[in-house]
Structures are given as C-alpha cells and as structure tokens.
Phi, psi and omega in degrees: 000119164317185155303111164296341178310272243270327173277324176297344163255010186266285192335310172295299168310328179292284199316320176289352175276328194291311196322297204328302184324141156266349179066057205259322163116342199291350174299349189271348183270345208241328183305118176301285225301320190307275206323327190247336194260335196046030180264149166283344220256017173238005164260165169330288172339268191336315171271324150311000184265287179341291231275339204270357140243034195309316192300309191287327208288326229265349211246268192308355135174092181289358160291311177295292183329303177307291176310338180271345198279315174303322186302068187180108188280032186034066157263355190066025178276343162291333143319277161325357206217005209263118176306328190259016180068026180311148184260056162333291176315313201273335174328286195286344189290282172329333172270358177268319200312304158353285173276354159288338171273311169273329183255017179078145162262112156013090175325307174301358181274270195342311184308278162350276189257355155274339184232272196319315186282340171275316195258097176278329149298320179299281170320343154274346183282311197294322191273357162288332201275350169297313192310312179290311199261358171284330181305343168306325190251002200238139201221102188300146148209033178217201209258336183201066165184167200210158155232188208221091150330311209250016185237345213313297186320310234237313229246333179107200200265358216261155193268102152250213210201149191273157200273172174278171201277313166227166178279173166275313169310317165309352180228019186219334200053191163319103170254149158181112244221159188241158144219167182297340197296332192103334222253097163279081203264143165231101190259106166293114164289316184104136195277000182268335188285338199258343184237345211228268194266068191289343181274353162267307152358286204270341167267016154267341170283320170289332190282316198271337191261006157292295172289053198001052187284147162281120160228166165258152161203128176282122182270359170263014178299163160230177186313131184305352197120307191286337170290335189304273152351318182285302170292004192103318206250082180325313195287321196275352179291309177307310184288333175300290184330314189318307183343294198278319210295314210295325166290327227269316193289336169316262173352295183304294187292344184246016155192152188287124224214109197248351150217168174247098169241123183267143203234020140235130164313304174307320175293292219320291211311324175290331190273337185227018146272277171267005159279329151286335237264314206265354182332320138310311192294319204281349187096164203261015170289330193278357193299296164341279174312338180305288142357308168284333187280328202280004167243344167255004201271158147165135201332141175310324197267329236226285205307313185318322214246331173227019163258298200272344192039095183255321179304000196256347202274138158343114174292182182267182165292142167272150209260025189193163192304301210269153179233110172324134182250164205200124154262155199239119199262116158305099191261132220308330200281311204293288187267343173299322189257332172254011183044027169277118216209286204281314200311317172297312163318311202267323161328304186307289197289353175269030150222116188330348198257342168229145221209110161298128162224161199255143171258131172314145166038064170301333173261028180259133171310148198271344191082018177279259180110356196069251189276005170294324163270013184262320163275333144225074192300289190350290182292315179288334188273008155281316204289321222292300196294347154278359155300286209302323195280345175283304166002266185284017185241344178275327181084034146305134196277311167299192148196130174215137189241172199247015186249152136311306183301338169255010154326282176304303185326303196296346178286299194311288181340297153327299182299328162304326168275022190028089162250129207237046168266144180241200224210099169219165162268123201325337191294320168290319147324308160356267171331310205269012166234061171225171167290131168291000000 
C-alpha cells in the first residue's frame, strides 16, 4: 500500500481538474467502449464521477475501481471532443498512477516494464531464441497470421504474425550515416518497428537515404515509456525515459541532429507529450534533454511531407497495370495527439499504383488501446470489428495506419473474418514506389 499522505495529495491535484467537467455527456457519442456497452459507468462522464470520490471508492473496494478505471482504451477522443477542455489524458494517466501507489504493481509488470522493456538486447535476445521455434505453438489461419492455442488463456483467440528472424538493429546496426540533403535524423524505431513489424523499419530507413537524410540510430533505445505509463507504473515510465534521454542526449550533443523520427504515432505522442508533462518527476537534471527532444520529435509521415515536401516531388511512373485501392485508418495517438492527418494520405496518393478511398469514421478507434486489449480482448474485438466493417464497406483492397499497434489489432480483426485485405503502413505504401 502507498503513503495515504502522498496519495491525498495526487488526488487534490485530480479535483482541480475534475472541477472542470459539466458532466455534459458528450463524451458518450466519440467513446468506443460506451459505443459496445452502453454502461455510463464506461464512459468518460462516469468515470470521472468515480473519480471525484476516489479516496472513499479506493479504500472500500478497490477491485471495482481498478477495472472501472482500466475499461479505457486512452484514445483521447473524449478529450478531443470535450466543450469544456477537462485535461481527460492527464486525469486517467494519474488515476492509474493513484492505484498502483496504493495496490502495488504486479510482478509481472514489474518484470516487464522494469527490467525487459529497459534492457533491448535482453528483449531481442529473448524473441531471437524465440523466433525458430514459434511455429511449434503457431496454428496458421489467414495467408500470413497465425493463432497461439496453447496461449489462449494470455494473449485470447487473436491472429498474429510471425515474428521475425532478426530485429532491425540487428540487420541493420548502429547507424550513423552523412547525407547530401543538409538533413540529419535520429531515427526511434519503436520497439514494434524495430522487433515485430521490422518491414516499417526498413521503409522508413529507405525513404530517408532516397532522399538523402543523415541518419543516426542507436541501438540501446528502450521502449518510449507508454506501456509503462499506460499502467500506472509512474517508476518504471521514469526508469525507461531516463533510459533513452541518457542516449538521446549523447546522440544529440556528438552529432548534429536536426530530428527525431519516428514511424508510431504512440512513440511520437510520448516523447513530445508526456516526457515533458513528467518532467518533475523524471528530474531536473533531464530538463534540458526532454526539452530538446520534445522539440524535435517527429512523425516519419509529418517530416516526408512538411520538412522534406516529398508530395510537391515529381510523381514516379507507375509500375505495373493495375492499381490498388487502399483505405486509411487514424490512428488515435497520430491525429487526436499530434493532428497528424493529411501527411500519410499525401504519401499514400504519391504512389501511383494506389488510389485512395476513405472508410467511414476513419478516426474512430480501432479498440487496440495498448495493454486494453490484452486485458479485455473480448471487448476490444467488439470495438475492433466495427473497425474492420468501415473497412470492408469502403471496398478497399489494403488499409494502412500510421500506428503498429494498430496494424496489429485491424490485422487480427481481418483475419478473424477471413478478410483477405492486407495491413500496411503508409511508409511502406511510400516507400514501394522509390528506386531501389
């Protein structure tokens, strides 16, 4: 159990924020989950009523609280939609931090996001000795996704993909590369680009040495931070950031470094959102570095398109008869937090072989949420399949988002309906139309 002290003064800071709400409701049209349950006590509204008696709810039975508190994938749309501008995000971040200070972290968190998610060789390590041997537990069902029987109990009935053979730091190394453009990058990969979906990885890496970008990449980044952060568990959010700012700041001071770019919307939005927001927390040695990074960050799709205007560049030829139709899913972090929006879209149509058409409620969650679906998949494959069905009513042959995570989520979505659309990221759409 925390300090009741130390939690009564987290709490007081919550109230002045909670004052804001009108309690208006509007939060109830823009909610995924509110959208599948239609309980208040899973809308925005609702929770924030909770909350505004968190001390007494917290003590007399803090298993409801945690589950009501959990039901919330942070897409921010209830943010984004709210007339009186209540600080929503900073609300629910702070109200996990709350129960996690008073009930403890998991061991298995703790595992997680204090020692594996800090150490990125120990975690590459592990999904290389992984890698050969998954197919033993993997039972195919879509052309390229699989599910894990004998995982059910952990991961639910969901479809992935198989991991890859090496990470992109591993096939790629340390880089740090000059280019003619004047242009200098430091590119985070992201722990999905760099160990899981390694093929956005490299066509964010293609993209920048077409256009002759400098880049750096570090091979000891960890994890931004948001899965951590996302739980609750303020201490291991910290030792990660420390993590990366102690590399970042290196990096930053031994070479001229004119961005930071990244190919997840979650990554961009932490780095240049909540490492300052925590900036206390994280210490005021780190003030600086935050600062700098947090001014320099920005989406792989945003930097093509309004640094480099690669959409004003001559389109290419196209390289084949036929052309793909392709739809475009928002992903809650890329346009709720960074107003990232046109720039992937303006990717997508500059290559000629594919022809945008738009799906209803493009900005509507996908239902991943990060660890939401890992804790209620049941509920996320509800939100997920009203994804999938704007999906498959634009009559698109691709979809592509600018998150990994939601990659995966609408890749499951699909494969459970045996939908033979395929799941990519604009970069890679991009991408596949530069010279090799």
């Amino acid at each position: 159990m925390g300090d009741i002290y130390h939690l009564a003064s987290i709490m007081m800071k919550l109230d002045d924020k909670l004052a804001d709400c009108m309690r208006c409701g509007l939060c109830q049209a823009v909610c995924p989950v509110f959208g599948v349950t239609h309980k208040e006590a899973d809308v925005t509204r609702g929770k924030l009523a909770l909350l505004d008696n968190l001390a007494h709810e917290i003590i007399k039975d803090p298993d409801a609280v945690e589950e009501k508190i959990n039901r919330c994938l942070l897409c921010g749309s209830c943010q984004a939609n709210c007339p009186s501008g209540v600080s929503i995000m900073e609300i629910f971040m702070e109200a996990r931090q709350v129960l996690v200070e008073y009930r403890g972290l998991s061991k298995i968190k703790q595992l997680v996001f204090r020692q594996i998610l800090t150490r990125p060789q120990l975690l590459s390590g592990m999904l290389r000795c992984a890698a050969p041997f998954q197919g033993l537990f993997m039972r195919q069902q879509g052309s390229d996704t699989y599910d894990l029987p004998l995982f059910s109990k952990i991961i639910g009935s969901r479809h992935i993909q198989k991991l890859p053979a090496r990470s992109l730091h591993a096939e790629y190394g340390e880089l740090n590369t000059d280019g003619s453009s004047g242009i200098k990058v430091l590119f985070f990969a992201g722990c999905m680009a760099d160990k899981y979906y390694t093929n956005v990885g490299k066509a964010c890496l293609k993209a920048l040495q077409h256009h002759n970008v400098g880049v750096v990449m570090p091979s000891d980044l960890t994890c931004c931070g948001i899965p951590a952060l996302a739980s609750g568990d303020l201490p291991g959010f910290i030792k990660e950031t420390k993590e990366n700012l102690d590399i970042l700041e290196k990096a930053l001071t031994s070479s001229k470094i004119d961005y930071i770019v990244t190919p997840c919307g979650s990554c961009t939005a932490t780095l240049k959102e909540w490492w300052p927001y925590y900036a206390k927390e994280i210490g005021a040695d780190y003030s600086r570095a935050i600062d700098s990074v947090a001014s320099k960050v920005m989406d792989i799709n945003a930097f093509l398109v309004d640094v480099l205007h690669v959409d004003q560049l001559p389109q290419p030829q196209a390289k084949t008869g036929s052309v793909t139709s392709v739809t475009f899913h928002d992903s809650c972090h890329l346009k709720k937090s960074l107003g990232v929006t046109a720039q992937p879209r303006a990717l997508i149509r500059h290559n000629p072989n594919y022809q945008l058409v738009e799906m209803a409620e493009a900005d509507r969650c996908c239902g991943c949420g990060g660890s939401f679906t890992l804790f209620h998949y049941d509920l996320s494959k509800e939100i997920g399949q009203r994804k999938r069905d704007n999906i498959v009513r634009s009559g698109a042959q691709t979809v592509a988002t600018g998150c990994p995570a939601c990659m995966m989520q609408i890749s499951d979505m699909l494969s459970q309906n045996h939908d033979k659309i395929t799941v990519k990221h604009p970069i890679e759409i991009y991408a596949e139309s530069l010279s090799d």
